[in-house]
C-alpha positions as CSV (number, residue, x, y, z in Angstrom):
1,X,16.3,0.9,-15.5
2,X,17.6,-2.5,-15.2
3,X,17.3,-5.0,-12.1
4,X,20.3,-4.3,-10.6
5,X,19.7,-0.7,-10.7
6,X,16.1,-0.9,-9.6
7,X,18.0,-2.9,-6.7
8,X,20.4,-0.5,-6.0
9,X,18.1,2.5,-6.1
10,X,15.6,1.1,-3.7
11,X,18.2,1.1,-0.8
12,X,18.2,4.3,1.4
13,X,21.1,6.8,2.1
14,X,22.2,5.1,5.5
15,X,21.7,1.8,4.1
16,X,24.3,2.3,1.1
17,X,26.6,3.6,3.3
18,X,26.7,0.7,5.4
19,X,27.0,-1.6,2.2
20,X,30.1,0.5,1.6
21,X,31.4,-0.4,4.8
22,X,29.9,-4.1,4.3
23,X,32.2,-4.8,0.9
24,X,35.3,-2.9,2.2
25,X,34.7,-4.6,5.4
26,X,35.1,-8.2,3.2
27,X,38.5,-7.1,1.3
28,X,40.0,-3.6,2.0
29,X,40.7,-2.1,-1.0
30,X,41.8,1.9,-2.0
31,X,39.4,2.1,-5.0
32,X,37.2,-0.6,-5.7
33,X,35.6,-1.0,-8.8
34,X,32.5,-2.7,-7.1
35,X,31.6,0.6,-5.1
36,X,32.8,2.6,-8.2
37,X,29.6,0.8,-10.5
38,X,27.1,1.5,-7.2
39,X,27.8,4.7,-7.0
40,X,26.8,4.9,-10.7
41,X,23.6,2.8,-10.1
42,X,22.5,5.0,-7.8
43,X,22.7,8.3,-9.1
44,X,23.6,7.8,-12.5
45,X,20.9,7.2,-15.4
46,X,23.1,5.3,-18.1
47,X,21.8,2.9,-20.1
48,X,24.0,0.4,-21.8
49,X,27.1,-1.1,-21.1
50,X,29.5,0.9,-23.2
51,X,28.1,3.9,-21.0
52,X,28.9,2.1,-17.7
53,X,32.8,1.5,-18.9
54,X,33.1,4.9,-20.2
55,X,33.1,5.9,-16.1
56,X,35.0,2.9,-15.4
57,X,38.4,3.4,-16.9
58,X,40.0,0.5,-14.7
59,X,37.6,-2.0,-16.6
60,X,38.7,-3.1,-19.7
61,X,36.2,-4.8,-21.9
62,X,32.5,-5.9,-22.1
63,X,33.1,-9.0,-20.6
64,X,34.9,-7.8,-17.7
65,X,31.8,-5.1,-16.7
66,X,29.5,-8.5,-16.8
67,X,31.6,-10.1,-13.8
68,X,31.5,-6.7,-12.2
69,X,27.5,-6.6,-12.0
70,X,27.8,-10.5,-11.1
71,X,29.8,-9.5,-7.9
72,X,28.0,-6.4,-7.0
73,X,24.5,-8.4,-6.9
74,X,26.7,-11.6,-4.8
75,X,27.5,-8.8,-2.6
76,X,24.6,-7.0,-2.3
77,X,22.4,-9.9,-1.8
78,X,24.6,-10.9,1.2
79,X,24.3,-7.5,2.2
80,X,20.2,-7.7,2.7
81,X,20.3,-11.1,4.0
82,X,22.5,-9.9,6.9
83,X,20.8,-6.6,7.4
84,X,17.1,-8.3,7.4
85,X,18.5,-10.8,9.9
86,X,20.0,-7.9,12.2
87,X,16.7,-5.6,12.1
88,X,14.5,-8.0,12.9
89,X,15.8,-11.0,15.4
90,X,12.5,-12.9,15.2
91,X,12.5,-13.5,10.9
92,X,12.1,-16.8,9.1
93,X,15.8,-15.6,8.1
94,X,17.4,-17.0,11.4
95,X,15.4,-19.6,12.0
96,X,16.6,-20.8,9.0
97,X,20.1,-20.5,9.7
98,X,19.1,-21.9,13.4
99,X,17.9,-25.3,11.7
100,X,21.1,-25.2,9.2
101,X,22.8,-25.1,12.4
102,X,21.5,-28.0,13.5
103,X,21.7,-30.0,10.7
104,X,25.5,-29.4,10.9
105,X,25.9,-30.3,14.3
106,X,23.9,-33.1,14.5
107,X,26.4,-34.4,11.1
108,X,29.5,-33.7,13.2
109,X,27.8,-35.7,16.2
110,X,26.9,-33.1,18.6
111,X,23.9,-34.3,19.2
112,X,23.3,-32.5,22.6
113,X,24.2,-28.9,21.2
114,X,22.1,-29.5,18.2
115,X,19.2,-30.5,20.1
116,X,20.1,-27.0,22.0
117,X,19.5,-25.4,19.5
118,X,16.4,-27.3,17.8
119,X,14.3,-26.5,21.2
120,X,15.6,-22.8,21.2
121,X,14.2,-22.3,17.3
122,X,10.8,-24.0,18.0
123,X,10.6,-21.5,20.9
124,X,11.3,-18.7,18.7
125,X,9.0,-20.0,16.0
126,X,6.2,-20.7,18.1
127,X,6.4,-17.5,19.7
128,X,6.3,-15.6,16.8
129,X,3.6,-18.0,14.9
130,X,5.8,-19.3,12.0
131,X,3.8,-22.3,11.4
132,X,5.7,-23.5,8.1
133,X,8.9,-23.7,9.9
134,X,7.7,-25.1,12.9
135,X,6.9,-28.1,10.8
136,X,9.8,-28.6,9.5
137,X,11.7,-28.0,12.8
138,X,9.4,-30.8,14.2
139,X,10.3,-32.9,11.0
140,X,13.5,-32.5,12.0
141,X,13.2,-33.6,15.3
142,X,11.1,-36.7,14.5
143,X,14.2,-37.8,12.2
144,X,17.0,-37.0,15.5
145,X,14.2,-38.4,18.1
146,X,16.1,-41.1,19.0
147,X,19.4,-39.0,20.5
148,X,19.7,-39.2,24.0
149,X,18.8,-36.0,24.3
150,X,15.8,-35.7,22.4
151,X,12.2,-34.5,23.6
152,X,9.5,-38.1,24.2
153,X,8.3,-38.9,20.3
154,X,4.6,-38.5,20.9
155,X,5.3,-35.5,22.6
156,X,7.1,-34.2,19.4
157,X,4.2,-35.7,17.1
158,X,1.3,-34.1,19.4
159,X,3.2,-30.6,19.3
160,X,3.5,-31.4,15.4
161,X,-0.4,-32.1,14.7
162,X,-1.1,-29.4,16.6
163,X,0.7,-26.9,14.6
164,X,-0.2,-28.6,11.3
165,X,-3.8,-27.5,12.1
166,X,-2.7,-24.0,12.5
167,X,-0.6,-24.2,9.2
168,X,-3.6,-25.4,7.5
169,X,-5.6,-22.4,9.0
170,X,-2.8,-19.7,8.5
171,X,-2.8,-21.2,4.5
172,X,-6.5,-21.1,3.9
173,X,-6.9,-17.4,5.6
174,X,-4.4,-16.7,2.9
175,X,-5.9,-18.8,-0.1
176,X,-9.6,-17.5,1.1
177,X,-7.8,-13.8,0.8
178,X,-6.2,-14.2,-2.6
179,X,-9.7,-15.6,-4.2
180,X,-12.1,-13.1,-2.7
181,X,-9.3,-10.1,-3.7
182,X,-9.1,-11.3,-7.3
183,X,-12.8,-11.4,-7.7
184,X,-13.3,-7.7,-5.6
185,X,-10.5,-6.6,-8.5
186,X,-12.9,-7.5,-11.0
187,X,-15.6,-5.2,-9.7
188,X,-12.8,-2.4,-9.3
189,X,-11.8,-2.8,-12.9
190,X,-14.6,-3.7,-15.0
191,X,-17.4,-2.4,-12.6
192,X,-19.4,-5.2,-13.0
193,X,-22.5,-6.4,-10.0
194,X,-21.2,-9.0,-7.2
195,X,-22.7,-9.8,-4.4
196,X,-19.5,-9.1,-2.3
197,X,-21.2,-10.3,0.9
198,X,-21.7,-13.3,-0.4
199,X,-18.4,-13.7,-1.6
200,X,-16.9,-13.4,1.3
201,X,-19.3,-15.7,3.6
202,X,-19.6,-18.3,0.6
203,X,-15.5,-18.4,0.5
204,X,-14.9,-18.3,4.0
205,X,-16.9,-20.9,5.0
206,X,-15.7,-22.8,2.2
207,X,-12.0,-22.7,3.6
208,X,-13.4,-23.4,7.0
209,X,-12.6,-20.3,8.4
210,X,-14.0,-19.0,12.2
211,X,-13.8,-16.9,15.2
212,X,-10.3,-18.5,15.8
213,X,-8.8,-16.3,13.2
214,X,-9.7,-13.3,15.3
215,X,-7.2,-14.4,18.5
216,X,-4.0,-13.7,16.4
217,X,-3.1,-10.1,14.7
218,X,-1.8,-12.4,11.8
219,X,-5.3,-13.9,10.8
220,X,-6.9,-10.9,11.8
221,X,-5.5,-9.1,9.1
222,X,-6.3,-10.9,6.5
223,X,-9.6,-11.0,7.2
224,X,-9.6,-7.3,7.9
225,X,-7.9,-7.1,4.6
226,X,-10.9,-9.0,2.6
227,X,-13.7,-6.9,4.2
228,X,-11.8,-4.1,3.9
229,X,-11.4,-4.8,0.2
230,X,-15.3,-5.1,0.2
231,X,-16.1,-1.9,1.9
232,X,-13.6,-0.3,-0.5
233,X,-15.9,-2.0,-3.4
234,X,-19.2,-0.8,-2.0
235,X,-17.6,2.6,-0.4
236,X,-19.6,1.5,2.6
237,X,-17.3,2.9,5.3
238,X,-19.3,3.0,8.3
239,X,-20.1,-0.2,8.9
240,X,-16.5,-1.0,8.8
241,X,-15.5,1.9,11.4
242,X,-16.5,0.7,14.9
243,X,-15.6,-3.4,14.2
244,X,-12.0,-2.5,13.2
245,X,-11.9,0.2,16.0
246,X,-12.9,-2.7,18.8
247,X,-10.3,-5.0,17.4
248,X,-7.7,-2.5,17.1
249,X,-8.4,-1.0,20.9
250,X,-9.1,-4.9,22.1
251,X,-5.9,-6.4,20.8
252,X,-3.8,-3.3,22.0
253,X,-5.3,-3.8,25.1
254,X,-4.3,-7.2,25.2
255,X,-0.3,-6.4,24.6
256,X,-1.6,-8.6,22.0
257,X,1.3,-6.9,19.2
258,X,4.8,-7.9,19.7
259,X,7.6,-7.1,17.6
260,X,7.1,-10.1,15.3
261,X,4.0,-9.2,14.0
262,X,4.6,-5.8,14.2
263,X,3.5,-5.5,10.2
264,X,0.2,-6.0,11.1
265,X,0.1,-4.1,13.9
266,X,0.8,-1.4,11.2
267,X,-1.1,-2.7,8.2
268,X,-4.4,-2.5,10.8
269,X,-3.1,0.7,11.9
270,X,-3.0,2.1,8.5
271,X,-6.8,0.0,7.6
272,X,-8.1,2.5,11.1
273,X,-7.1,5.5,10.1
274,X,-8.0,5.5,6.3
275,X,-11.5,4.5,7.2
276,X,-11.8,7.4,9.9
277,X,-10.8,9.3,7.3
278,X,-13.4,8.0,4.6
279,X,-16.1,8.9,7.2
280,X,-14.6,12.6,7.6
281,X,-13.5,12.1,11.3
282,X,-10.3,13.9,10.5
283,X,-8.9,14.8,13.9
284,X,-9.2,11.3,15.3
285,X,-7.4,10.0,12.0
286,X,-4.9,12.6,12.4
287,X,-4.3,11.2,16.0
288,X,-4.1,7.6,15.1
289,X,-1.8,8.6,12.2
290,X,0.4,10.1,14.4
291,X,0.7,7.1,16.5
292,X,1.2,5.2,13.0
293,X,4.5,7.6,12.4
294,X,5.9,6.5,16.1
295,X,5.3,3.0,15.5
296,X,6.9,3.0,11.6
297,X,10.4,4.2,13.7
298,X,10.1,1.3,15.5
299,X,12.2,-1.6,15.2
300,X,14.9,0.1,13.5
301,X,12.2,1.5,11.0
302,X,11.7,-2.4,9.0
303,X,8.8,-1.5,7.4
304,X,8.7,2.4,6.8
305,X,10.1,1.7,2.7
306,X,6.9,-0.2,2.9
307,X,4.4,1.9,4.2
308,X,5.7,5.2,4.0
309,X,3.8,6.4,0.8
310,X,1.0,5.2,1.7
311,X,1.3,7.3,5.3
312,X,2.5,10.1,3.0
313,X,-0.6,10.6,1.0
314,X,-2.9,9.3,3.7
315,X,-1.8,12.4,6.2
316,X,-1.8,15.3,3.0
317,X,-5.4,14.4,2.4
318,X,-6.4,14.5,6.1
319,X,-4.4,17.6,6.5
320,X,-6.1,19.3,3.1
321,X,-9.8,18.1,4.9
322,X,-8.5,19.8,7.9
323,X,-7.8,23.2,5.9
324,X,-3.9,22.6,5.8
325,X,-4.0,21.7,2.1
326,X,-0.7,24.0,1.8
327,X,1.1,21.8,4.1
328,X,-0.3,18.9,1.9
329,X,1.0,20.1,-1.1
330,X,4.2,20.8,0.8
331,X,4.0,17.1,1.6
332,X,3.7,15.8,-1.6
333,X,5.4,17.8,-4.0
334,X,8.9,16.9,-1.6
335,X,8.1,13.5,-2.0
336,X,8.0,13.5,-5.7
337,X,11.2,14.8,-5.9
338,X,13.1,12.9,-3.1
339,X,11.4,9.5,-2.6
340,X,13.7,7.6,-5.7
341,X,11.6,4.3,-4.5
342,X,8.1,5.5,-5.8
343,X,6.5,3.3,-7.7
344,X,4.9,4.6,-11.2
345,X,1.2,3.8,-9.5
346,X,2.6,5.9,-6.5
347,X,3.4,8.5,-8.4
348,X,0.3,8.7,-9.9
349,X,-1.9,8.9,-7.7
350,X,0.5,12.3,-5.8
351,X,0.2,13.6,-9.1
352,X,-4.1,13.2,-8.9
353,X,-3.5,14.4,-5.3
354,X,-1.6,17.1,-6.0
355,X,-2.8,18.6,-8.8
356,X,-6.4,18.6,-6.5
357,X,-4.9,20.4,-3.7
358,X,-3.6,23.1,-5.9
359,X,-7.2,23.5,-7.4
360,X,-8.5,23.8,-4.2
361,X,-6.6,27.1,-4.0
362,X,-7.3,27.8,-7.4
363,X,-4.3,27.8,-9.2
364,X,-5.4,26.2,-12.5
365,X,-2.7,26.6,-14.3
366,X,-0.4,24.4,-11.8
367,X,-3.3,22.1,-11.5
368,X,-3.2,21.5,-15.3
369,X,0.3,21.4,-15.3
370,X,0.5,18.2,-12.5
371,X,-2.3,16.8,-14.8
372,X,-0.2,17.1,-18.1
373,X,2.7,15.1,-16.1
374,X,0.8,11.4,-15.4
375,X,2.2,10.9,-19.1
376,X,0.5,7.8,-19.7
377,X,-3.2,6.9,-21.6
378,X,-6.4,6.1,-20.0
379,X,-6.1,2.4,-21.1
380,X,-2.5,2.6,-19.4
381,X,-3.7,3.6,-16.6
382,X,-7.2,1.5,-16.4
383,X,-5.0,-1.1,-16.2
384,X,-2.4,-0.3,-13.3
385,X,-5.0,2.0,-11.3
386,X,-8.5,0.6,-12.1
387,X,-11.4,2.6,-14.2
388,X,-12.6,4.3,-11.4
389,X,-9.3,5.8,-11.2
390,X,-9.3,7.2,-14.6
391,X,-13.2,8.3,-14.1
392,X,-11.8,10.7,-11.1
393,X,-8.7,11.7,-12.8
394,X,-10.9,13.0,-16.3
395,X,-13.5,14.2,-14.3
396,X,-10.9,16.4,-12.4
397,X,-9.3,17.4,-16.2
398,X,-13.0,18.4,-17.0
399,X,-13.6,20.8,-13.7
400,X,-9.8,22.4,-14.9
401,X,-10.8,22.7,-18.2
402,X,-14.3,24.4,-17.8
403,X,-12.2,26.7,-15.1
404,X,-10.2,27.5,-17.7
405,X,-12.8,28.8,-19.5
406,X,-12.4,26.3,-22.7
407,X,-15.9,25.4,-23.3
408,X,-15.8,23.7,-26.6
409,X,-12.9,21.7,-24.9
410,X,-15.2,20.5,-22.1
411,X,-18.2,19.9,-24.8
412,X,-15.7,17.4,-26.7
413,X,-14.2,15.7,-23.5
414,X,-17.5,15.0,-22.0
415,X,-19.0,13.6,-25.1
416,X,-15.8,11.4,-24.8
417,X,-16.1,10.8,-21.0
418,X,-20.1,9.5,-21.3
419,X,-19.4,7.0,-24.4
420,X,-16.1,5.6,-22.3
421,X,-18.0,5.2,-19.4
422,X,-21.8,4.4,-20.1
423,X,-20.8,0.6,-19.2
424,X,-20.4,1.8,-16.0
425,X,-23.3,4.0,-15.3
426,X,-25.4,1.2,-14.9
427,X,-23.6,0.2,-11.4
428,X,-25.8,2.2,-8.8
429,X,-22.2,3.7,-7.2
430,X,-21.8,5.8,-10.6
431,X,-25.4,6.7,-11.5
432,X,-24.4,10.1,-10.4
433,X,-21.5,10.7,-12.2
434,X,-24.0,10.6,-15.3
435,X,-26.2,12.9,-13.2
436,X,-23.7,15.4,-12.2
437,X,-21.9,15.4,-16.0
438,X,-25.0,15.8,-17.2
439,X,-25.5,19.1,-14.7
440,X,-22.0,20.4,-16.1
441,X,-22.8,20.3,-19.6
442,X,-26.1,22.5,-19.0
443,X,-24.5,25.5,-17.1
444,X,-21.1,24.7,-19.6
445,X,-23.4,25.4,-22.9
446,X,-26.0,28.1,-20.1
447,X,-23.9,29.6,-17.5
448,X,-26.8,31.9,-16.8
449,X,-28.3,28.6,-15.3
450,X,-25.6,29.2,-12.2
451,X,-28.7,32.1,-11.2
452,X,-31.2,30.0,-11.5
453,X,-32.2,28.8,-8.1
454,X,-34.6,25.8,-9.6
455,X,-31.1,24.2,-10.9
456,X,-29.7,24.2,-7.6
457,X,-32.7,22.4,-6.0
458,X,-32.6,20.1,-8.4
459,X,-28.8,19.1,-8.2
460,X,-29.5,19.2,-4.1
461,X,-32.2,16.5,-5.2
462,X,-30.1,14.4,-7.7
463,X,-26.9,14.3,-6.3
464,X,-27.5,14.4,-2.3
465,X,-29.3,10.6,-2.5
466,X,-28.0,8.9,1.2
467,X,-28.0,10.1,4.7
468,X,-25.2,13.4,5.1
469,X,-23.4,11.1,7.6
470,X,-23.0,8.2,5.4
471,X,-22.4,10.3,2.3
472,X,-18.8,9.3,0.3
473,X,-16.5,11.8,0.5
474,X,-14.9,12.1,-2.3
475,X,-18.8,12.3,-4.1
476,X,-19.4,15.3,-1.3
477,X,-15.8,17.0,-2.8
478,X,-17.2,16.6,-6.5
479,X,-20.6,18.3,-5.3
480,X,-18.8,21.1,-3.1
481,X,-17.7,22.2,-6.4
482,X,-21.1,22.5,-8.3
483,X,-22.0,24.0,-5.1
484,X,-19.8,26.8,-4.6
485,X,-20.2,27.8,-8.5
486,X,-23.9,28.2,-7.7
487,X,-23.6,30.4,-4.4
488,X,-20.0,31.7,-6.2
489,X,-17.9,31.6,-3.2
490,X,-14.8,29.9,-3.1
491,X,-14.4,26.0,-4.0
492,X,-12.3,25.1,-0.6
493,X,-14.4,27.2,1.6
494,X,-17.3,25.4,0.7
495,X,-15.8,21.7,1.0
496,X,-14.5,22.1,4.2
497,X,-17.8,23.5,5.4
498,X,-19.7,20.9,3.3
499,X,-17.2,17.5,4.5
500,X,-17.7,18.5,8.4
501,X,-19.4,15.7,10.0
């Protein structure tokens, strides 16, 4: 797929019909061959140029199908940067053209208007915290300040000192953020010892950042975002639960969420209900996921292309906890086929999803099948999805495969699995994956061991090492398994039993 295509194919159904109206709108036209080579984009899958003229008999030569694509992405970036202004009245978009404005009128000597206009923008700004164009705006009105009708010059300078401070703040929340994520995606991928904690106290204090952060949804975030990253490291969940509950519930409280920062409003939405989930309060995420769909339609639905997935495949695994996993795999399956924005991680990590829900209702064969179609090698996808990723997803291919019956199979693979992953056995979150491998190769080579009521005692022992309410989930779905092939009752019947809190 090539750029403009990737472009074209991201926009939804009502958006491309508006762009149709947008370019007819600009020169009416019975059959353009603009909207002709869209329409292709979109739903054809051609590859080279020759192919693309082949459909467009009105377009005679190579060279002729290059200025085409030239005007169809002139148009279609127009096309966004109008729609982006029109959904959201409060974007650095506007204010943008707002100071443009300004610069025009002030050049045409309409001074008065322009400085209008400059207070009106620095309103705007100020209410919706952009820091960055604030100081320009106040730049700007350092260079007009000596109109007539200009705001008093240390008034403009104090209002501009101010903000820098908050610039500086907003900038080092977000430097601080980048430099503790790169180094948590170093555990993720190579799964080597960090003292997270210390990561992010050394780096925050480093950056000078304090309790000020925690006034603005903005700032919030990002340090949500870096904690979160941590707990997500260390899979300790419940210390996370009741901070980003209080701050959620205080700043709501507050009215403190407008429609400018209405991404974070979401993105801390999104950070609540994944970590009720984590800690198996699936009701409660369920409600605060439903209030995440209502606030997604909001504001003319801005940020549901960016969020949607993830809301997706958040409410299937809630629903498949919640002994719905039909519905889930309803859920998922449709959006494989009909989301055309998916990103190949996306798509992924349904197929993982997926491919579990149908093993919870025992249909191997499907579940092999989903497994077959991630179509990419473990290095592949170490690299896009991390190595614990990969872990899961052969782990899962090991539980199909000994379901299947293949033993030798499941002899070779885990002989694979424990010399691809012995680096990573020695981080204490994986010592029992050895442990519970090492428990599916006995009753794979003894499955007279499954009666033996000395093996179950010890798995209990092994694999049940924290407190039941602080247990991982996805470790307690792993052990449900081992655990309904020892009392041999039904894999799903036993994890939903097992995962209640």
């Amino acid at each position: 797929m090539d750029n403009l295509q990737e472009i074209v194919k991201l926009l939804p159904d009502e958006a491309c019909q508006a762009f149709g109206l947008f370019v007819n709108h600009q020169k009416q036209k019975k059959a353009r061959k603009d909207l002709q080579l869209f329409e292709l984009l979109r739903k054809e899958k051609l590859r080279k140029p020759a192919e693309y003229l082949e459909k467009l008999s009105a377009v005679p030569n190579t060279n002729a199908y290059h200025a085409l694509r030239k005007r169809l992405f002139r148009q279609l970036l127009q096309f966004l940067v109008l729609q982006r202004m029109d959904a959201d009245s409060t974007s650095a978009s506007q204010l943008m053209g707002i100071i443009s404005l300004c610069r025009y009128l002030y050049e045409q000597n309409n001074e008065a208007l322009a400085w209008h206009y400059l207070k009106k923008a620095e309103a705007l700004a100020t209410e919706n915290e952009q820091y960055e164009l604030l100081h320009s705006l106040y730049t700007l009105q350092i260079e007009y300040s000596g109109s007539e009708w200009a705001d008093p010059l240390q008034s403009i300078i104090r209002k501009r000192e101010k903000n820098k401070k908050l610039l500086e703040l907003e900038e080092n929340a977000a430097l601080a953020s980048a430099l503790i994520r790169q180094r948590l995606k170093e555990v993720r991928l190579e799964s080597r010892q960090i003292p997270l904690d210390n990561i992010i106290s050394k780096t925050l204090y480093e950056f000078g950042l304090h309790d000020s952060l925690y006034q603005r949804p903005k700032f919030l975030y990002s340090i949500l975002s870096i904690t979160r990253s941590a707990m997500l490291a260390k899979k300790d969940f419940y210390a996370f639960e009741p901070y980003i509950l209080q701050q959620y519930r205080s700043l709501s409280q507050q009215q403190a969420f407008t429609r400018a920062n209405h991404f974070y409003k979401l993105s801390i939405l999104y950070m609540l209900c994944h970590v009720l989930y984590r800690n198996r309060k699936f009701r409660q995420a369920l409600a605060y996921l439903q209030q995440f769909e209502k606030d997604l339609q909001e504001h003319q639905g801005a940020y549901q292309r960016k969020f949607q997935v993830q809301y997706l495949m958040l409410l299937a695994a809630v629903k498949s906890y919640l002994g719905e996993s039909m519905e889930s795999i309803q859920l998922l399956e449709e959006s494989l086929e009909n989301c055309s924005f998916l990103k190949e991680e996306e798509r992924l990590q349904m197929l993982l999803n997926l491919g579990l829900y149908y093993f919870q209702h025992q249909n191997l064969k499907k579940a092999n099948q989903i497994s077959l179609r991630i179509g990419h090698t473990d290095a592949w996808c170490a690299k896009k999805l991390g190595k614990e990723w990969v872990m899961k997803k052969n782990l899962m291919e090991l539980i199909i495969q000994y379901e299947l019956g293949n033993t030798d199979l499941v002899d070779d693979r885990l002989r694979a699995f424990h010399q691809q992953y012995k680096g990573m056995y020695r981080n204490p979150l994986y010592k029992r994956v050895k442990l519970y491998l090492d428990f599916l190769q006995q009753i794979n080579g003894q499955p007279q061991l499954l009666h033996d009521k000395t093996l179950e005692q010890k798995i209990t022992n092994s694999l049940t090492t924290v407190p039941e309410a602080q247990e991982d989930l996805q470790a307690m779905t792993f052990y449900s398994w081992l655990k309904a092939k020892l009392h041999k009752r039904p894999f799903y019947e036993v994890l939903l039993e097992t995962v209640q809190p």
